[in-house]
C-alpha positions in Angstrom: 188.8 282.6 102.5 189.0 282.2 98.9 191.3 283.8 97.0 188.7 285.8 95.0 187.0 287.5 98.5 191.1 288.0 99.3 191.9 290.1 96.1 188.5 292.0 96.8 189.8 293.1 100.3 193.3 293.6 99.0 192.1 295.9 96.7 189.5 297.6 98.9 192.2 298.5 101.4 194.5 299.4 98.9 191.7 302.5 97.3 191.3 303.2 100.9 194.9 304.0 101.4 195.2 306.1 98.4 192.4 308.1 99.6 194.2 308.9 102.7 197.2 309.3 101.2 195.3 312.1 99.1 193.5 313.5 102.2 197.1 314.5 104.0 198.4 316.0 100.7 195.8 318.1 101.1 195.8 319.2 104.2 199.6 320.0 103.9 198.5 322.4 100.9 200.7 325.4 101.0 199.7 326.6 97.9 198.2 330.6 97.8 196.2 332.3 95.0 197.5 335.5 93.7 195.3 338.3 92.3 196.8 341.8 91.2 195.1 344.6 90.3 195.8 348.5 89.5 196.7 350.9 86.6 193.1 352.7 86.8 194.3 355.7 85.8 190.4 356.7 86.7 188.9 354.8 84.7 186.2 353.7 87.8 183.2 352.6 86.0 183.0 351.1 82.3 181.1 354.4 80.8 178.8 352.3 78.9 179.0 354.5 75.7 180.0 350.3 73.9 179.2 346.9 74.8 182.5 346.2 73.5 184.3 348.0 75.4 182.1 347.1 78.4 184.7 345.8 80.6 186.7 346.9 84.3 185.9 348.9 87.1 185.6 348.9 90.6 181.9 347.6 91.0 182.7 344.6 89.7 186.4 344.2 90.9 185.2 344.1 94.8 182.4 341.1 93.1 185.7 339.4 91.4 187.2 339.1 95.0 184.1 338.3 96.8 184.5 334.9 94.5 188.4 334.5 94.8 188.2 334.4 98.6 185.1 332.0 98.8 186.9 329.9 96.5 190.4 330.0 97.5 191.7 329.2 101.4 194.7 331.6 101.1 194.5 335.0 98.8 197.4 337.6 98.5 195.8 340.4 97.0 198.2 343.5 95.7 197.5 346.5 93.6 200.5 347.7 91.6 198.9 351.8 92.0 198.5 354.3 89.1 195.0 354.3 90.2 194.2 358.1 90.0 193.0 360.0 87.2 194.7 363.0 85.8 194.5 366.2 88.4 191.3 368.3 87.8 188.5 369.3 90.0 186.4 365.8 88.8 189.3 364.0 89.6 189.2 365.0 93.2 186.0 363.8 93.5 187.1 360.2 91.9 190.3 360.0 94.2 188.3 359.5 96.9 185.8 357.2 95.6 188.9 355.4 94.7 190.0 355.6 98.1 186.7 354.6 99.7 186.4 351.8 97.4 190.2 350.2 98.0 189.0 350.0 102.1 186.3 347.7 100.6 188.3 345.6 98.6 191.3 344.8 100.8 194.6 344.6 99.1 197.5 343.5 101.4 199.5 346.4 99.8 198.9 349.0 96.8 202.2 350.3 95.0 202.7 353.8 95.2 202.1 355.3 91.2 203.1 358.7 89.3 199.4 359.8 88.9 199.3 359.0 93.0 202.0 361.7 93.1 200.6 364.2 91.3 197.9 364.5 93.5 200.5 364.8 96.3 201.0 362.5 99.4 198.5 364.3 101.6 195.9 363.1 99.8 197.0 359.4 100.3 194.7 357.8 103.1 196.7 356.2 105.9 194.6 354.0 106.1 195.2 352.4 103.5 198.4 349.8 102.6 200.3 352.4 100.1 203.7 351.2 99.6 207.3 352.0 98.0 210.9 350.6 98.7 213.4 352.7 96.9 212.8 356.3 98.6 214.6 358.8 100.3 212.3 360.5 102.7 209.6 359.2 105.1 206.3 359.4 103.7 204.7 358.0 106.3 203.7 354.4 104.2 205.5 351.5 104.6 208.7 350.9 102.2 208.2 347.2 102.2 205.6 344.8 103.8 205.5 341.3 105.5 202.8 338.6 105.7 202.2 335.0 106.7 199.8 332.8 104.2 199.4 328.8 104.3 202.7 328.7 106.9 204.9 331.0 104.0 206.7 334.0 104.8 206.2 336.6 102.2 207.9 339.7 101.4 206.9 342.5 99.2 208.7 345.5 97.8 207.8 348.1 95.8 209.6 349.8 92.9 208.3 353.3 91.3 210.5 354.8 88.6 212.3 358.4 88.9 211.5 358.5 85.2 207.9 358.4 85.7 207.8 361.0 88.3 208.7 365.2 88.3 212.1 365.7 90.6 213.7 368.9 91.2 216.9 368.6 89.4 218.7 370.9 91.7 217.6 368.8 95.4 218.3 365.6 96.0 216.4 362.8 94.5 213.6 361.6 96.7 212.6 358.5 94.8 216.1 356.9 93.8 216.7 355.0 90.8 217.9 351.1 90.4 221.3 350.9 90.4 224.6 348.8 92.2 224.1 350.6 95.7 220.4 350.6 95.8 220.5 346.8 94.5 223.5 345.8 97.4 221.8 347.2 100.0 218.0 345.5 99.1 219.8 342.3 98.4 221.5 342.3 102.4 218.0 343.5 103.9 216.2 340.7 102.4 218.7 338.1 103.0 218.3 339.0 106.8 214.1 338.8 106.8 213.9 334.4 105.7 211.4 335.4 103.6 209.9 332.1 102.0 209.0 334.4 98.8 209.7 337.6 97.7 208.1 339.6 95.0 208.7 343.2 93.7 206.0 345.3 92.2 206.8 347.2 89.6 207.0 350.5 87.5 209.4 351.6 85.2 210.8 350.6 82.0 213.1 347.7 80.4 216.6 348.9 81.4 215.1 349.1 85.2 213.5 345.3 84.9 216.9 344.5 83.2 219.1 344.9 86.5 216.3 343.9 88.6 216.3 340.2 87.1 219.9 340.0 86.9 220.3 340.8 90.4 218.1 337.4 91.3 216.9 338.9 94.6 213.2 338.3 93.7 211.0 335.2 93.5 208.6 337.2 91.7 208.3 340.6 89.5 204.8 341.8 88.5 204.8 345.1 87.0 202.4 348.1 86.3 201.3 348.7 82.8 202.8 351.6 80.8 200.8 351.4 78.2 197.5 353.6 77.8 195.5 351.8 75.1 192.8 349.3 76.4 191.9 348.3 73.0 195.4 346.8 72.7 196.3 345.5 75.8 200.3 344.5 76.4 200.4 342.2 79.4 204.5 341.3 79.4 207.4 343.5 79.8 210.4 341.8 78.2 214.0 341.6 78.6 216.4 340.5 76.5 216.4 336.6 78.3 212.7 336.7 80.0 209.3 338.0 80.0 207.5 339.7 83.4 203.5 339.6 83.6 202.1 342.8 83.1 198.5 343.5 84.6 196.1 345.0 82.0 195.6 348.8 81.6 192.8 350.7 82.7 191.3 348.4 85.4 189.9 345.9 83.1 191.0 343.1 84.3 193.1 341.1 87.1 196.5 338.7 86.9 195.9 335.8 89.0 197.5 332.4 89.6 199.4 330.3 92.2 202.0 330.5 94.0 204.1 327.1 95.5 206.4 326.9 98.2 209.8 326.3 96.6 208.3 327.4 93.2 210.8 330.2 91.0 208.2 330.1 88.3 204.5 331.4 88.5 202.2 331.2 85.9 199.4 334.2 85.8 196.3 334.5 83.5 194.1 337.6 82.8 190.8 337.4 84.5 188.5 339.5 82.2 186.0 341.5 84.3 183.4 341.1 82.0 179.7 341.9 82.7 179.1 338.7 84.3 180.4 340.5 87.6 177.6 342.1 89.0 178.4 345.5 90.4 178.8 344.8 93.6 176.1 346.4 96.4 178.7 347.5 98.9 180.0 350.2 97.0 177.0 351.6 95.2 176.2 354.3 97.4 180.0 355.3 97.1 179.3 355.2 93.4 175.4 357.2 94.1 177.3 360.0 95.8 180.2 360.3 93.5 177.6 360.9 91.0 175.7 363.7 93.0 178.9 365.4 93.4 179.8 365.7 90.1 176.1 367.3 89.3 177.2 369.2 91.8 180.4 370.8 90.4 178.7 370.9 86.7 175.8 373.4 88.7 178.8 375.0 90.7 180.3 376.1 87.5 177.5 377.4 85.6 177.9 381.0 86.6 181.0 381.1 85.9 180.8 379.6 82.0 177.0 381.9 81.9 179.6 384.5 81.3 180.6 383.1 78.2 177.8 382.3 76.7 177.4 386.1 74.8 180.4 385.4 73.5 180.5 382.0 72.3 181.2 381.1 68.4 178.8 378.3 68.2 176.0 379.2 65.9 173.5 375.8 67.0 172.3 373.0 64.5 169.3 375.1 63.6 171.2 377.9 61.9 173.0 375.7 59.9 169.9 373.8 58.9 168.5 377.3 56.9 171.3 376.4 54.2 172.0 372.8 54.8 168.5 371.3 54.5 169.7 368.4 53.3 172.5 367.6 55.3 170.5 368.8 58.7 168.0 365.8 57.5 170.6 363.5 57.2 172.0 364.4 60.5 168.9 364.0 61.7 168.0 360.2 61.1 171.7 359.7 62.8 172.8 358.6 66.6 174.5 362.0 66.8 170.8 364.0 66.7 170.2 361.8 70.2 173.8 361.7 71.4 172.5 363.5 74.8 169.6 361.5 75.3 172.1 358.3 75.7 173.7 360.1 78.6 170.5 360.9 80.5 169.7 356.8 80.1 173.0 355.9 82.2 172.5 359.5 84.2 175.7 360.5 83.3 174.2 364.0 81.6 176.2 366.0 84.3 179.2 364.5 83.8 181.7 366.6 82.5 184.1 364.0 80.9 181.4 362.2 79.2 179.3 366.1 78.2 182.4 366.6 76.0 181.9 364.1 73.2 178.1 364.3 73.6 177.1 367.9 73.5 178.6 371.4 71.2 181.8 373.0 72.5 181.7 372.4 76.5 184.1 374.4 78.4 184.6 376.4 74.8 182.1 378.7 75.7 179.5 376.5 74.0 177.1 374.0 75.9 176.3 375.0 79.9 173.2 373.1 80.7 170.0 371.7 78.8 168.3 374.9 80.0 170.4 377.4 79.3 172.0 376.0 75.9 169.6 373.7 74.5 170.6 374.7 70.9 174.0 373.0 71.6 173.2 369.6 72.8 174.0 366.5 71.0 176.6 366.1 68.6 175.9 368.6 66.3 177.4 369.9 62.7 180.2 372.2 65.0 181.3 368.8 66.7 183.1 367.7 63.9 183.0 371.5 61.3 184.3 373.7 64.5 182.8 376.8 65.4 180.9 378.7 62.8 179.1 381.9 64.1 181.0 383.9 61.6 180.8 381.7 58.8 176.6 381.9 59.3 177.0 385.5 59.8 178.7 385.8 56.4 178.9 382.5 54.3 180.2 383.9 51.5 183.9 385.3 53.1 183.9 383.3 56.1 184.4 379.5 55.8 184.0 376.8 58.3 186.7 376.7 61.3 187.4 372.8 60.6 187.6 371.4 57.1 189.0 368.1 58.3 186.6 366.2 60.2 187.5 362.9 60.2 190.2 364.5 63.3 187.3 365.6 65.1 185.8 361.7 65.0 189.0 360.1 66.8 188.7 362.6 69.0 185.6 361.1 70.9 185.4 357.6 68.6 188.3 355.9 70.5 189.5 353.6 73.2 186.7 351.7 75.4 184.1 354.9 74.2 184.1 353.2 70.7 186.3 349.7 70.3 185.4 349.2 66.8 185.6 352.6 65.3 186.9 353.0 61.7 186.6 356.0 59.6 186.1 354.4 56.4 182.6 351.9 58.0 181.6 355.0 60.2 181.8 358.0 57.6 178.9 356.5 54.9 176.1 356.2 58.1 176.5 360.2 58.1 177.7 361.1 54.5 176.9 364.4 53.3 
């Protein structure tokens, strides 16, 4: 054998041993993907009033994971809660779509948040993994919760503020704050459970995350999102030596990464969710009958807001116009003279949080339906000049309720409904 045809073999079966050497690291992979989710706060659905503020939701949250766990042999999906909207009779209705739609997407375990608690813990569904660590009572969901992924041992607590919560000063506290006994006692339960990691979900403030860190009991802090503007998202919490992830506000996107055996530092990246996720089909019909039952609550109260409607203080665009010919034209070649027809494109002309910034003084004793109030659809010269019955009753003594607009256009030009609102661009397209 020359030596040529030997060096050829040599470094044949040298390649070949590097691929097999590559092959076992793989198969020894013990790495997991971590996705985390939550802060809602009922936002389930981008409302489509903007294409730039076109992002979030469930819909496409359940097609984000679809693509996670196709892609990724071991996924440890958590939720870090504040998923419900404020109480009121609509958000019923979107707590359990909510609900529904969280058996769909899975999470090994969904932290327990404030605007949970204000709905109460009856209308939790046990079936679903609702968790928190540091409380006093049974609530009948679990305090801390254990899973196995790629041969690791993971722990997970959950931490949810007494500051962000109502307590009765004169009981004893039922959600007990961080502090040297509460942070003693977690530290000797987790040293008995060999967990390979441990993370702590989060909610509450600096201070809180302050004596969390120092105490080194956790691998791992994500925390909730106390911020409430989606235009300006804030995805860290800091401390005075570190910085926590924070997942972004409103639903709009997810924190995901990788976690490594033996790893104490875990790098996390926002995953936009964009409209390149589909809504996904599984949860549409949720979505369909979510819909009918909020027609059905704007017909249910009809009746009782027809007994307004005699004594409402809206006058309608049309008596303004007899004075105001020029500005009724101008309002005329604007978006606001079709601000209801937009909502009937998405079908969203019975729901009563978008209604309010597209129609005349709902639940003032103005707009009740397209039938029975047609003079106060769309956004109309009383949207932004306030109520002025008695100002077209008597124009000379009575002036306009409002003589500050621009107020009234941050009330409804803000957030996701209109990310690139500015007074000063917006006011010359309606000047008058």
């Amino acid at each position: 054998m020359n030596a040529r045809l030997t060096l050829m073999i040599i470094t044949i079966l040298f390649a070949l041993n590097i691929v097999v050497i590559g092959l076992g690291n793989a198969a020894n992979d013990t790495k997991i993907w971590l996705t985390a989710t939550g802060d809602l706060r009922g936002e389930i659905k981008p409302c489509g009033c903007s294409p730039d503020g076109d992002m979030g939701g469930l819909l496409r949250r359940a097609t984000y994971l679809d693509k996670v766990r196709a892609t990724q042999a071991s996924v440890l999906y958590v939720d870090l809660g504040n998923n419900f909207p404020e109480p009121s009779e609509q958000g019923h209705l979107k707590t359990e779509v909510i609900q529904q739609a969280f058996k769909k997407l899975q999470p090994q375990v969904i932290l327990l948040g404030p605007n949970e608690l204000r709905y109460g813990i009856a209308t939790l569904d046990q079936a679903l993994p609702y968790l928190v660590t540091n409380v006093s009572v049974d609530w009948s969901i679990q305090k801390t919760h254990q899973t196995s992924l790629s041969d690791q041992r993971i722990v997970i607590w959950g931490y949810l503020s007494p500051t962000q919560i109502y307590q009765n000063k004169n009981e004893a506290p039922v959600v007990l704050p961080v502090g040297e006994e509460l942070l003693l006692q977690w530290k000797e339960q987790l040293q008995t459970e060999s967990a390979d990691y441990t993370i702590l979900l989060f909610r509450g403030n600096e201070e809180e995350l302050a004596r969390f860190e120092k105490a080194e009991i956790f691998d791992l802090i994500l925390t909730g999102s106390n911020n409430d503007d989606e235009l300006n998202q804030v995805l860290e919490m800091k401390t005075s030596t570190n910085v926590f992830p924070a997942i972004p506000t409103k639903g709009q996107g997810a924190l995901e990464g990788v976690l490594e055996k033996g790893s104490q530092t875990t790098q996390l990246e926002v995953e936009w969710l964009l409209d390149r996720y589909e809504d996904h089909p599984s949860l549409k019909q949720s979505f369909k009958d979510y819909d009918e039952a909020v027609k059905a609550l704007f017909f249910s109260n009809l009746d009782r807001m027809e007994k307004h409607q005699q004594d409402s203080p809206y006058a309608g665009n049309e008596t303004c116009k007899t004075c105001h010919i020029q500005q009724h034209q101008i309002w005329s070649d604007s978006r606001h003279s079709h601000a209801f027809d937009t909502l009937k494109k998405e079908d969203k002309h019975f729901d009563l949080e978008c209604l309010q910034c597209h129609v005349v003084g709902l639940n003032q004793q103005g707009f009740l339906s397209p039938e029975l109030t047609s003079n106060l659809m769309n956004v109309q010269c009383e949207n932004c000049h306030g109520p002025s019955k008695t100002h077209a009753s008597n124009p000379a003594q009575v002036k306009p309720a409002n003589l500050a607009p621009q107020e009234a256009c941050a009330s409804c030009h803000k957030g996701s409904h209109s990310p690139l609102f500015q007074y000063s661009n917006y006011w010359p397209k309606i000047r008058h």
